[in-house]
N, C-alpha and C positions, 0 to 999 in steps of 0.2 A: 357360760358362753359355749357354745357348740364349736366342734368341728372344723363345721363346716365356716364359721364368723372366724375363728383362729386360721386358718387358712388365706382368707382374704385380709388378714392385716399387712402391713407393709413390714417386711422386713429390714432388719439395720443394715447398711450396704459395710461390709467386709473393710477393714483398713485395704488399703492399695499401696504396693511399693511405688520406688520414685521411677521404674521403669515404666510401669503399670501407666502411670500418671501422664508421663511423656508419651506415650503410645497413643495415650485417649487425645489429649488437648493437642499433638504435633508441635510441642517442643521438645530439646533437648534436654537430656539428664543432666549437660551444665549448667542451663538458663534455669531448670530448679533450682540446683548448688545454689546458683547466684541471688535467687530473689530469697532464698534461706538463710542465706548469708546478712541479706540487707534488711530482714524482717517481713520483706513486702506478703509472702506466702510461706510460712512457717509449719510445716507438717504438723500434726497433733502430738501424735507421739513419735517414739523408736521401738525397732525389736530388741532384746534383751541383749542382739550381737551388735547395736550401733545403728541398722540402718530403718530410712526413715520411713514411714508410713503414713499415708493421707487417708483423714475420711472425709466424706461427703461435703461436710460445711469448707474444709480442706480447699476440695475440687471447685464448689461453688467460687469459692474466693479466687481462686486461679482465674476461673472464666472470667471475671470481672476487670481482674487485671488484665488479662487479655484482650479480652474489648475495648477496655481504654488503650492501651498501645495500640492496637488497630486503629482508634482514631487517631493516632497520631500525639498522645498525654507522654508526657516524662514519667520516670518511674518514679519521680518525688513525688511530682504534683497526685498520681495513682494512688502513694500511701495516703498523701493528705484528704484525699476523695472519701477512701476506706474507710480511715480512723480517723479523723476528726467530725467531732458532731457537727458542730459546724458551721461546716463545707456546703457553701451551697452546690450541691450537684447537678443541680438543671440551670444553673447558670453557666457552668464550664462546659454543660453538654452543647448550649445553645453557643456560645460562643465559638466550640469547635465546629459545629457545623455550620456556621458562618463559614469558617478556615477551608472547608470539606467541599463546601458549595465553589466555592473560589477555584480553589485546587482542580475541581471536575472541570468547570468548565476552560481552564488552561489548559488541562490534559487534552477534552476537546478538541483545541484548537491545534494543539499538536498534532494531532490525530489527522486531522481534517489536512495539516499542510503536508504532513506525511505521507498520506493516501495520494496527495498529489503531487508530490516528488517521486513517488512510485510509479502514477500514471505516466507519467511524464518521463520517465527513466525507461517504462517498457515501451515508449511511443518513438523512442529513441530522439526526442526534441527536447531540448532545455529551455520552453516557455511555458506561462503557464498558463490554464486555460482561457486567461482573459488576451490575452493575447494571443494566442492560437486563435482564436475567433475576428481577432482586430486583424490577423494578417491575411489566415482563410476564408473569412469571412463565418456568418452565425450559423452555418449548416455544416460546419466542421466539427466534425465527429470523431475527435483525436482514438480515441481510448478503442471504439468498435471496429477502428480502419488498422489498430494497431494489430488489439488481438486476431482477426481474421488475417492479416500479413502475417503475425506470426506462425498459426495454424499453418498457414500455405509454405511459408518458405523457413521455418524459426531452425530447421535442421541443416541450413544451406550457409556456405563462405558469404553468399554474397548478403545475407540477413544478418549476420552478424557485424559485417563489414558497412553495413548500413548503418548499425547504430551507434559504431564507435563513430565512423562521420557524424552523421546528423546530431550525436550527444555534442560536439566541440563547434556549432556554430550558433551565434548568437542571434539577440533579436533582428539587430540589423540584416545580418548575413540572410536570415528568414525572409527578410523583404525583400532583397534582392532578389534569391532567388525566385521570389516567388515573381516579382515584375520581370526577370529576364523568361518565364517560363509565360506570362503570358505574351510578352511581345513576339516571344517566338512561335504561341498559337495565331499571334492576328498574322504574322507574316506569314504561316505556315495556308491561313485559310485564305488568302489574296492570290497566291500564289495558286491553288487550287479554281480560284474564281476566274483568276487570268489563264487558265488551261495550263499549266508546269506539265510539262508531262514524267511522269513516274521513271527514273533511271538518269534525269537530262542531268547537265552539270548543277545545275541551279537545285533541284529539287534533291542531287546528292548531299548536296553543302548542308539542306536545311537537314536532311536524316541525318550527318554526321554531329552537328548543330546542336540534336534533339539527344543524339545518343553521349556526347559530352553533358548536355545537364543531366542525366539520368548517372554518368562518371560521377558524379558529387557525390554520391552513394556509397556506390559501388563497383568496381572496374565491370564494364559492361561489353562482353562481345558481341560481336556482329551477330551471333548465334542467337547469344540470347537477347540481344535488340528486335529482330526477327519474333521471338517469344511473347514481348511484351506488346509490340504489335498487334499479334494475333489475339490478344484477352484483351485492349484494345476493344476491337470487333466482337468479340463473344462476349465480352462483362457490359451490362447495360447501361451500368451506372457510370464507366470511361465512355461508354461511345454517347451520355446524353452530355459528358459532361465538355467534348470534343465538339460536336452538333451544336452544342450551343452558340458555340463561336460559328458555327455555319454547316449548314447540314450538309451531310456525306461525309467530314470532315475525317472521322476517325477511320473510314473505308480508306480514303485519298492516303493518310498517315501510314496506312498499314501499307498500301502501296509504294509509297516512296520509300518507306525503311525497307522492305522486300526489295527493290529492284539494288539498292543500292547494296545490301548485305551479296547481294547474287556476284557481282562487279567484283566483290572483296573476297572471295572465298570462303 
């Protein structure tokens, strides 16, 4: 044989202490101890001073126990897998992955309610998206109206103060508010129909009206009543959603919350 053929033979892999061992597979030098103890993975030998050393066939065996505990096997049924002839092996594999199959898709579902206790917790409303829909109707778009509110205001008293509210009210609560917020737009756009003029008594009551449901929130200044107003008017997606109830609507809105915030200082 040349050389160069003894060269390319495979070499015998080194005994490995029980440190060595642990380092490689990511368990403990005690979970050795233990399966050494119970038979399940029995080093080959010892050094001359007591301790122990694994070779190869050693490590294979480890792995195998370790795969079976990963699926979820007892360390009995593991010896019984190992050492008895037997064992049908691919009958315990198949059974356990029956268990595995099971198991994922509970996780799954975990997952999936979790994710929406999550949404739902940043959205700062305690319903969930089947009802967010049932109350907002099907173009409610809880989760995108959430994060872009947070982006805008998530550094702000009154964003924080929003969600401790709106996390403590219920389905019901939902609906209310949500029918006192539109009665208050059809009466807000009649009013505007019937000419109200911007500052009168009438058109004050309905700005103060407005700015008490916008309080369900968050305590709401005159100031920043005035604020919410005017984006209002500049965000396109409030002023179609104002117009809709009657067009100019969200122009007229911004007017009566101005004239009346002016009155109050």
């Amino acid at each position: 044989m040349s050389d160069g053929e003894g060269s390319r033979r495979a070499r015998p892999t080194p005994p490995l202490t029980v440190g060595a061992v642990a380092g490689m597979a990511g368990v403990s030098v005690r979970t050795l101890h233990h399966y050494d103890r119970i038979g399940l993975v029995t080093p080959s030998a010892r050094t001359p001073a007591g301790y122990r050393v694994y070779d190869a066939a050693d490590v294979e065996r480890l792995y195998r126990v370790l795969t079976y505990r990963e699926l979820g096997f007892p360390l009995e049924q593991i010896a019984t897998l190992l050492d008895d002839p037997d064992a049908d092996e691919l009958h315990h594999l198949r059974a356990q992955r029956d268990m595995l199959t099971k198991r994922i898709d509970r996780l799954r579902r975990m997952v999936a309610a979790v994710e929406e206790m999550m949404a739902t917790k940043k959205q700062g409303i305690r319903l969930s998206a089947a009802e967010q829909a049932e109350i907002f109707g099907d173009d409610w778009n809880g989760d995108a109206y959430a994060a872009e509110a947070e982006e805008r205001w998530g550094d702000t008293d009154a964003w924080r103060q929003s969600q401790t509210r709106a996390s403590e009210y219920s389905k019901e609560d939902w609906k209310r508010i949500k029918a006192e917020s539109d009665d208050l737009e059809r009466r807000l756009a009649d009013a505007m129909l019937r000419g109200v003029t911007p500052g009168s008594a009438e058109a004050d009551a309905l700005a103060e009206e407005h700015r008490a449901q916008v309080g369900r929130f968050y305590d709401c200044s005159h100031e920043m009543h005035v604020g919410l107003a005017d984006m209002y008017v500049a965000d396109p997606r409030f002023t179609a959603h104002y117009d809709e109830a009657a067009p100019g609507l969200a122009v007229y809105l911004r007017e009566v919350i101005r004239a009346n915030a002016a009155k109050r200082g």
